[in-house]
C-alpha atoms as one frame of an Amber mdcrd trajectory, in Angstrom:
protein
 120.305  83.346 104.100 120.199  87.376 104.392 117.308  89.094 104.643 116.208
  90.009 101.459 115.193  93.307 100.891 111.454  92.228  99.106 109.799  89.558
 100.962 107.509  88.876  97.610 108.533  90.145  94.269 106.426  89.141  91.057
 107.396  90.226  87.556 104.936  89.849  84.349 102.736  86.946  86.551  99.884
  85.666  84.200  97.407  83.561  84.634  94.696  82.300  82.036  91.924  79.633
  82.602  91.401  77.889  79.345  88.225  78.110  78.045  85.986  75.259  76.211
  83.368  75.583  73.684  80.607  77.128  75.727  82.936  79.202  77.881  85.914
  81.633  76.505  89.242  81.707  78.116  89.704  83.893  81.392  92.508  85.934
  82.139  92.387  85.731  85.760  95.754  87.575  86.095  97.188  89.958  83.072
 101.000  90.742  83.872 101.224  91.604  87.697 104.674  93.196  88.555 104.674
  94.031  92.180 107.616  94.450  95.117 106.590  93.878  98.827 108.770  95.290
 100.665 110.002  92.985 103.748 109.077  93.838 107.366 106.066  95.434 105.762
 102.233  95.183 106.236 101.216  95.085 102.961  97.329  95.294 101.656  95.883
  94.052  98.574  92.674  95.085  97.919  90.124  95.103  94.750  86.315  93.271
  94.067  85.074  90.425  93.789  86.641  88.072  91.229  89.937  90.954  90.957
  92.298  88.010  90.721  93.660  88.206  94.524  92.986  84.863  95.099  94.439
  83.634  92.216  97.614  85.391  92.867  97.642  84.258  96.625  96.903  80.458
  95.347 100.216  80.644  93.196 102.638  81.904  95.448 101.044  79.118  98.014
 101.789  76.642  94.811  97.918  75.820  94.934  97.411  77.069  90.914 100.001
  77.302  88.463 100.909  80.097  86.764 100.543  80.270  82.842 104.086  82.543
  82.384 106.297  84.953  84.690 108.277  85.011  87.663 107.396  84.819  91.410
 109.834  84.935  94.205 109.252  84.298  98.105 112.265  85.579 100.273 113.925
  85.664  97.122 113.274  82.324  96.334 112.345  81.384  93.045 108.773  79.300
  93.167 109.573  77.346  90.074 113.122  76.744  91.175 113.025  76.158  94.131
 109.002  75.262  95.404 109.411  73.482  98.492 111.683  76.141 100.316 109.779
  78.709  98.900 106.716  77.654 100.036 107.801  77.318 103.648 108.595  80.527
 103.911 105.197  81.793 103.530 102.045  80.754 105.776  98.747  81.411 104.042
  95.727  81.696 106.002  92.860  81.046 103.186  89.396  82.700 103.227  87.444
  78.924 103.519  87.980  77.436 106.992  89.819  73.827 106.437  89.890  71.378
 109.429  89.476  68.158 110.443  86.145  68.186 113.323  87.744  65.386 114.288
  90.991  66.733 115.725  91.733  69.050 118.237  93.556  72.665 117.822  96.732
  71.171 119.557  96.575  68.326 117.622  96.222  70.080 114.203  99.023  71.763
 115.045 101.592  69.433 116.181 100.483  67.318 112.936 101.516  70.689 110.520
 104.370  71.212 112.375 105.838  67.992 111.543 104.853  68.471 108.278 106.884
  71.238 107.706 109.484  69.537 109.711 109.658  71.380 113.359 111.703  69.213
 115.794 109.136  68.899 119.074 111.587  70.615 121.231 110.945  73.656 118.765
 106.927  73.788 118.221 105.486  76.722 119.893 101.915  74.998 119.302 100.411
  75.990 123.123 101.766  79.194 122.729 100.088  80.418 119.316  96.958  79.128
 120.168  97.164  80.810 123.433  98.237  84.373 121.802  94.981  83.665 119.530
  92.655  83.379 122.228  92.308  79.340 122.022  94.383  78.648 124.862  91.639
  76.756 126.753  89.949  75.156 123.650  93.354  73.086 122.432  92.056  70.064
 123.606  88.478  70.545 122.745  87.318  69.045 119.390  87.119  71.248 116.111
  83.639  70.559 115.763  82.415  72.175 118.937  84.248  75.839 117.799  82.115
  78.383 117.086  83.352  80.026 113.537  85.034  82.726 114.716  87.365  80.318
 116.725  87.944  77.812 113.905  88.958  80.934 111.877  91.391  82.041 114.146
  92.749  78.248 114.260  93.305  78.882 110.196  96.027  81.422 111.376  97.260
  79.493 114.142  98.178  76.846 111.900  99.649  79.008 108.824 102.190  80.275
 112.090 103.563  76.710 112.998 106.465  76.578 111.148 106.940  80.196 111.839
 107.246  81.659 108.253 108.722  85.331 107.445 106.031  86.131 105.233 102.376
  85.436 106.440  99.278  86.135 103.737  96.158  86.789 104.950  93.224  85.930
 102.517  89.938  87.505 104.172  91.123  86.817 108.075  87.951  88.311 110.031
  85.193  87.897 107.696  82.612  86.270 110.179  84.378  87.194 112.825  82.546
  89.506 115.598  84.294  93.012 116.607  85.881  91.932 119.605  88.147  88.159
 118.185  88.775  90.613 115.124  90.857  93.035 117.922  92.534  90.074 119.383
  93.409  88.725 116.001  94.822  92.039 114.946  96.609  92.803 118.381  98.388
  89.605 118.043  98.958  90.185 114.106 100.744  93.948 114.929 103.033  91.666
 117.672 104.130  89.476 115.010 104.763  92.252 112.782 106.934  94.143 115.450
 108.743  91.105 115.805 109.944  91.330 111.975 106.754  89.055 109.857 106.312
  91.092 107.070 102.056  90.633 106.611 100.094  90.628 103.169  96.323  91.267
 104.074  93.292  90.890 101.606  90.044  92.390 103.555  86.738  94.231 102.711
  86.731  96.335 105.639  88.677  98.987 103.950  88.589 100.925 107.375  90.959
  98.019 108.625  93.159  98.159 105.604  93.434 101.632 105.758  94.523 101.428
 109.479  97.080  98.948 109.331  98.230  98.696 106.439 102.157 100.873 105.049
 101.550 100.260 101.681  98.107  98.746  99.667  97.991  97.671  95.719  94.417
  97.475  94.499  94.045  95.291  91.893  90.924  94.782  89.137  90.142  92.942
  86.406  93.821  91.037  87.230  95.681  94.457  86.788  97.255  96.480  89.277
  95.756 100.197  88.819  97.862 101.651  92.246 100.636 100.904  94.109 101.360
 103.505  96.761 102.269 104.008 100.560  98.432 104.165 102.377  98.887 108.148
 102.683  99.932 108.763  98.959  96.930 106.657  97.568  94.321 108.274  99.912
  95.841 111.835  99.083  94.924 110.759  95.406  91.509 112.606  95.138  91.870
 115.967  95.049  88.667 117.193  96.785  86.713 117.940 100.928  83.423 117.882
 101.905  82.589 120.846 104.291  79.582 119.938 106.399  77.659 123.149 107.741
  75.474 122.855 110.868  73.233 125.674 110.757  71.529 127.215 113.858  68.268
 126.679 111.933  68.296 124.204 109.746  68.102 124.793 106.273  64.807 123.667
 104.041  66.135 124.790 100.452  69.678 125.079  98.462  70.208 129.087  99.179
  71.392 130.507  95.687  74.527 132.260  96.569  76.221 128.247  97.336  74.210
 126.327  94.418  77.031 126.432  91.886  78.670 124.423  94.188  76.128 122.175
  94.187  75.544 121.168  97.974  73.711 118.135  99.392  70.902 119.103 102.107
  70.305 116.491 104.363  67.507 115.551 106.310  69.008 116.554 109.524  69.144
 120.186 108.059  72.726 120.643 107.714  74.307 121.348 104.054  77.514 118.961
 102.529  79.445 120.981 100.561  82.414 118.731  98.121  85.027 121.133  96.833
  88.372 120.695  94.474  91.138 121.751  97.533  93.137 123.283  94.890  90.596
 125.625  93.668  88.038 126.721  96.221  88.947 127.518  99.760  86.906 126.655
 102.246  87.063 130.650 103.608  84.924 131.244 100.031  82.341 129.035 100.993
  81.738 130.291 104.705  81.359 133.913 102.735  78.659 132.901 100.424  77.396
 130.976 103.611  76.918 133.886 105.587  75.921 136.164 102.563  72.827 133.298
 102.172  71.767 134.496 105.614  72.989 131.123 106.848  73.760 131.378 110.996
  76.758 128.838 111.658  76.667 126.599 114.438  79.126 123.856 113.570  81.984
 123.227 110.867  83.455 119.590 109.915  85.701 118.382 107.221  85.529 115.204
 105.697  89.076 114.012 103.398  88.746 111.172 101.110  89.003 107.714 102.434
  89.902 104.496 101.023  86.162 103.680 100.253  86.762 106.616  97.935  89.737
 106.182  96.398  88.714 102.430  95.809  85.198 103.243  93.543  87.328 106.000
  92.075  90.241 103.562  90.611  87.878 100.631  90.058  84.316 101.935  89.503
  83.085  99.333  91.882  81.170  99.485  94.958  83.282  99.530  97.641  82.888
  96.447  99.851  82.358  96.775 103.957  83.708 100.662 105.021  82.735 100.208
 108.684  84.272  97.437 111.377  81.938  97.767 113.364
């Protein structure tokens, strides 16, 4: 078939858990319409209990939707489930193997699964480009975690899908596998997988990521290209180093309402659009303050995130 110009398209997708008599029903999901473009990497972000999973379960056919569409390289999931759902490989957050196998055996068992004539199965080379080259014949059990989560996306590969989700990929996972993982994710993306990542290290999303929807209380609140969304807040902080460091808020800057810190220096957050930072560095100097160092600091995800959500923002850093 062509290549279809969203590689996921939702329209109206609800889901509601019924409730009993202790507990009310929950409206995990409440009318998600969302395009993902194909080729893309595509983020999907939000807290704790946001309904991400829940959307990511239906389009794996793991939960069943209460009412609206879903289609996977435009194919319908309702109409057509089993081709649908091998065009998507879905690496979920808990880590599901057998101890009892190895990685090249866990691999040549979902590959025929899905159907992939031996002569076809790439299973020495995936585990190789995921760093498990020289465990595949080594029992699950004696992975460490990081390794056995890495297997999780070895094995969502096998059948080499266009579309691969990624539920939560490095949590656990130690600075350096989480490079390797994403080095070999970008290589798969080059080569035309369009990627759909869930993380909360919003520093990774924010790096790799075209496009991110952030998604709470099983709404979408934004949909935008990475640069639009963090372009949303309309505000800098200017950090001033003094030569000696400031011990009180000097009245010429306190409408502005600064932050000293301990180190001495003064944070300064300012609407773009109606102070410049030229006015500041005049009231600066007219406090008698000597400048040693000037640094900006734009909005980032972490930002923009508690802004459309009112959460706290999960991990920033990566370590």
């Amino acid at each position: 078939m062509p290549t279809p110009e969203f590689a996921i398209q939702v329209r109206d997708l609800r889901k509601t858990y019924a409730g009993n008599g202790k507990m009310p029903a929950k409206h995990a999901l409440n009318g998600i319409t969302l395009e993902i473009p194909t080729g893309s990497i595509f983020g999907l972000l939000g807290p704790n209990g946001a309904g991400k999973s829940t959307f990511i379960n239906i389009l794996a056919g793991l939960v069943k939707k209460t009412s609206g569409t879903a289609r996977i390289w435009d194919l319908d999931i309702d109409e057509h489930p089993r081709q649908s759902r091998a065009a998507i490989g879905v690496v979920n957050q808990e880590v599901v193997a057998d101890p009892f196998f190895t990685p090249f055996e866990m691999l040549e068992l979902m590959a025929g699964f899905y159907g992939v004539p031996k002569a076809e199965r790439r299973s020495v080379e995936i585990l190789t480009a995921l760093g498990l080259g020289d465990k595949k014949d080594a029992y699950v059990r004696q992975l460490s975690g990081g390794m056995k989560r890495r297997l999780m996306v070895a094995k969502a590969l096998v059948h080499n899908p266009p579309v691969l989700i990624l539920d939560e990929p490095t949590a656990g996972v130690d600075v350096e596998l989480r490079r390797l993982m994403w080095d070999y994710v970008r290589e798969l993306h080059d080569k035309g997988t369009t990627i759909i990542l869930t993380t909360h290290y919003l520093e990774e999303a924010e790096e790799l990521c075209d496009s991110i929807a952030i998604v709470d209380k099983g709404a979408i609140v934004a949909c935008e290209p990475t640069a639009r969304l963090l372009s949303r807040l309309d505000y800098k902080t200017l950090i001033i180093t003094p030569r000696e460091p400031v011990t009180a808020i000097p009245p010429e800057l306190a409408m502005h309402d600064p932050k000293l810190r301990p180190d001495g220096t003064l944070a300064i957050t300012f609407k773009t659009a109606e102070t410049g930072i030229g006015r500041l560095l005049e009231k600066a100097r007219a406090a008698g303050i000597s400048i040693a160092d000037l640094s900006t600091k734009s909005p980032d995800l972490e930002d923009v995130f508690i802004a459309l959500t009112g959460d706290r923002a999960p991990v920033k850093s990566t370590g």
